[in-house]
N, C-alpha and C positions, 0 to 999 in steps of 0.2 A: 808358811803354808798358805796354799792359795783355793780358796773355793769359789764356785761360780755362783752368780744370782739364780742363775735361771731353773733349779731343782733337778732332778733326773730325769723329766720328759721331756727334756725339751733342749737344745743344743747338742754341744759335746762333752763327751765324759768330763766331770772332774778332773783335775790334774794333782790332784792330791795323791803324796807318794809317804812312802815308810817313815820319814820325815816328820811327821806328826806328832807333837808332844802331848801325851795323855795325862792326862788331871784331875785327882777326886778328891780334894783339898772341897773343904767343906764352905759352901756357895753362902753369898749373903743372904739371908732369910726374910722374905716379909707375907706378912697374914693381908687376906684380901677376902673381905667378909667373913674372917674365918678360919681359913684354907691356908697352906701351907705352899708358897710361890720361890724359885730361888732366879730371879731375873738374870737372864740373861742369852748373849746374842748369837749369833749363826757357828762364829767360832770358836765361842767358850765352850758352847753347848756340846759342840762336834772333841774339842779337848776332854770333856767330861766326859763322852761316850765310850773316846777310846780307853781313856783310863780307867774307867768302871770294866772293861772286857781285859784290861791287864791286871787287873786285883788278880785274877782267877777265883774270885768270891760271889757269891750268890749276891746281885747289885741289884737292887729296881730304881726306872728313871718312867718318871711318867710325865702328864703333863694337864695343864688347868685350861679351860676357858668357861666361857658364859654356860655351858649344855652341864660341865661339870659343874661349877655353882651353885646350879640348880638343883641338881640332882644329889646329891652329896649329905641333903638333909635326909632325904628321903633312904636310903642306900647304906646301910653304917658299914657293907665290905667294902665303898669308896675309900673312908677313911681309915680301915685298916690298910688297904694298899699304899695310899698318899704317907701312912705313919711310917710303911714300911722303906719308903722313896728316902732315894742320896739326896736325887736330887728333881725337882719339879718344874719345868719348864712352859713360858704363857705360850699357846699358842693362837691364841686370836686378842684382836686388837680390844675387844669390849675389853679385855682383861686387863690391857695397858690402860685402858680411861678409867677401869674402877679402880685401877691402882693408885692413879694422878687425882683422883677425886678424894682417894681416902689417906691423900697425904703423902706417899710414898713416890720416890725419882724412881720413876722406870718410863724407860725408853721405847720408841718405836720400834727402832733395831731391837729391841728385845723380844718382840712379839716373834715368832718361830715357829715353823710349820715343818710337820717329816716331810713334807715335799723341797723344801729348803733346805734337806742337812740328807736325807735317806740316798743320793749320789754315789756325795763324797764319800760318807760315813759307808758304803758297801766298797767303795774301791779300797777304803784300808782294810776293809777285813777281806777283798779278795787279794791285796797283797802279802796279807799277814799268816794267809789261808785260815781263818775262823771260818769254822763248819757255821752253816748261819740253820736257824727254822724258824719258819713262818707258821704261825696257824692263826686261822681267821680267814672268812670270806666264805662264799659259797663253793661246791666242790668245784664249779666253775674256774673262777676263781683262783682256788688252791693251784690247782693244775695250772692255768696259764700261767701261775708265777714260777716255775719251774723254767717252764721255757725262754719267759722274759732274763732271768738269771743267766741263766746258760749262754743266752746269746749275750749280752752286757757283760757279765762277768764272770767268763769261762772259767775261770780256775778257780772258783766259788764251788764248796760241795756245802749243797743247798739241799732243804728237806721241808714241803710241806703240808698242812694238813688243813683243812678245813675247820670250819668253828660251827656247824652244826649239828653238836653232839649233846648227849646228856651229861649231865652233874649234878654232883656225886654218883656212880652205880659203876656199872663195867665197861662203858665206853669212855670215861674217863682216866679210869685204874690202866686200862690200852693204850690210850695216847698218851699216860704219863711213861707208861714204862718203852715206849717207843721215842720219848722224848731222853730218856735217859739214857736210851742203847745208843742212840745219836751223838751224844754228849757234846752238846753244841756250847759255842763260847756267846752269842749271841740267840736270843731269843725272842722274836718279834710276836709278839700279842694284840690282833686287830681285829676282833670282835664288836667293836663299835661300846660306848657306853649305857650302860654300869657295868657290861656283861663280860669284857675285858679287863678288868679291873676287879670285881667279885671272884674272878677265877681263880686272877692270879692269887689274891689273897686269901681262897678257899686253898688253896693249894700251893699255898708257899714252898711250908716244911719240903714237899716232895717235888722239888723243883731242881735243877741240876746247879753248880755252882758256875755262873754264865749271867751273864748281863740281860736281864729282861723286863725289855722294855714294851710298854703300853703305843698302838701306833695306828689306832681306827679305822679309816676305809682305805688308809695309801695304797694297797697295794690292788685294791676297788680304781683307782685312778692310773696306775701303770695298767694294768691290762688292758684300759679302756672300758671297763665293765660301767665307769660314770663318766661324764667328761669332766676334763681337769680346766681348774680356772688356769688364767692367763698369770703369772708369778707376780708378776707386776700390781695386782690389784691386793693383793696380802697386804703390804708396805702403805696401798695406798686406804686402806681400812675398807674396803669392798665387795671381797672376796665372797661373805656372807653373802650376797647378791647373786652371784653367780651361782652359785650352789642351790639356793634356793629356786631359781628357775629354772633349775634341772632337775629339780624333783623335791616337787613343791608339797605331794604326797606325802613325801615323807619329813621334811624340814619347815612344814611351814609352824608347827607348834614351837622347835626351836626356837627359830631366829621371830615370828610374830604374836608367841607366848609368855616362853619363858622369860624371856629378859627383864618384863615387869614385874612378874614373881621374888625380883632380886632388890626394888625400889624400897622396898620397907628395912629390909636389914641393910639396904648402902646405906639412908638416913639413919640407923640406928648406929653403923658403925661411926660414921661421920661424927654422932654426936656426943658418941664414948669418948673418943680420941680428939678432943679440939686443939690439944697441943703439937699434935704431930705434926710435921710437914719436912717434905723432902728428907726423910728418913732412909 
């Protein structure tokens, strides 16, 4: 199997074909402050995706960085969704250094972004024909990702909706049961955090049995609705950088708040754990 660096905005399609061996064999596990992390790289990750959409069972795959860390205390439907997870994927680099700080081998290549796997990972379900749905983003948004689909990957029957609705009451009782007529094998949830992650796990039970996964602003970044970092600055631990200067409004608590909020419990876990190392 061959995937590309460069994520889906940018080059030529993936060349990833039916080929594919899917894998839900249960991922090495390690705690990071806490949390529940299962390390690993572009094409484990991408093997785990498909195999969780060939269970034909209700799979959630989400994923960790510094904003969840954070948040996660605060938020207790984080950690129902994370308990509900196969499997949990890092995807920013802070995540890899709390990792190597608190003892644990995990790698650069392990750090992984939907913009590094969400290509490939749609040309096997538009070869496989998995009905996909999106919900998250503004109605904007919603709607251009229809058309981005259509064009990229025509034989994809694609369906999405927006994520500016209420919960619990009757616009979500709507979209659930509009999620169910769909009966999609994939399930993409990009509401940004805690608000994608609380839903899902507000609303597990009445979920269809399909792979659904957690997947923030990506598809904010295929429309062009933000600008996308350059792929290249992920790997190189920068990316945060670029983001932030593109809307500083909204990221600047992130990346020049939060992350200190994390320095008392990484010394606490540190000093739990003195014997770990490269675990």
């Amino acid at each position: 199997m061959e995937i590309i660096d460069h994520g889906v905005v940018q080059g030529e399609r993936s060349p990833v074909t039916d080929d594919v061996d899917g894998s839900v064999g249960v991922p090495r596990e390690v705690r990071i402050l806490g949390a529940r992390v299962h390390p690993l790289n572009r094409i484990e990750l991408l093997r785990t995706l498909v195999g969780a959409v060939e269970t034909r069972r209700r799979v959630g795959i989400g994923h960790q960085n510094l904003h969840s860390l954070a948040l996660i205390p605060e938020h207790p439907g984080m950690k129902e969704f994370y308990d509900k997870c196969t499997a949990i994927y890092l995807d920013g680099m802070g995540g890899v250094l709390l990792g190597k700080l608190t003892g644990w081998t995990v790698l650069r290549s392990q750090r992984v972004t939907a913009l590094d796997y969400l290509d490939a990972f749609l040309s096997v379900a538009e070869k496989r024909r998995w009905p996909v749905y999106f919900l998250g983003g503004t109605e904007r948004t919603a709607a251009g990702t229809v058309g981005f689909v259509q064009e990229k990957y025509p034989a994809t029957t694609f369906r999405s909706h927006h994520g500016y609705f209420a919960y619990p009451g009757d616009e979500n009782r709507e979209l659930l049961e509009d999620i169910e007529a769909f009966a999609p094998r994939l399930l993409l949830v990009g509401m940004g955090m805690p608000r994608q992650e609380e839903w899902i796990a507000w609303n597990w039970n009445d979920l269809p049995d399909c792979l659904i996964l957690s997947c923030g602003a990506v598809f904010d970044y295929l429309v062009a609705e933000i600008p996308t970092p350059p792929r290249w600055m992920g790997p190189a631990g920068i990316e945060w950088a670029f983001r932030f200067v593109s809307e500083p409004g909204r990221l600047w608590r992130r990346y020049l708040v939060e992350p200190f909020g994390l320095v008392p419990r990484l010394f606490r876990e540190i000093l739990d754990q003195p014997g770990r190392r490269n675990l």
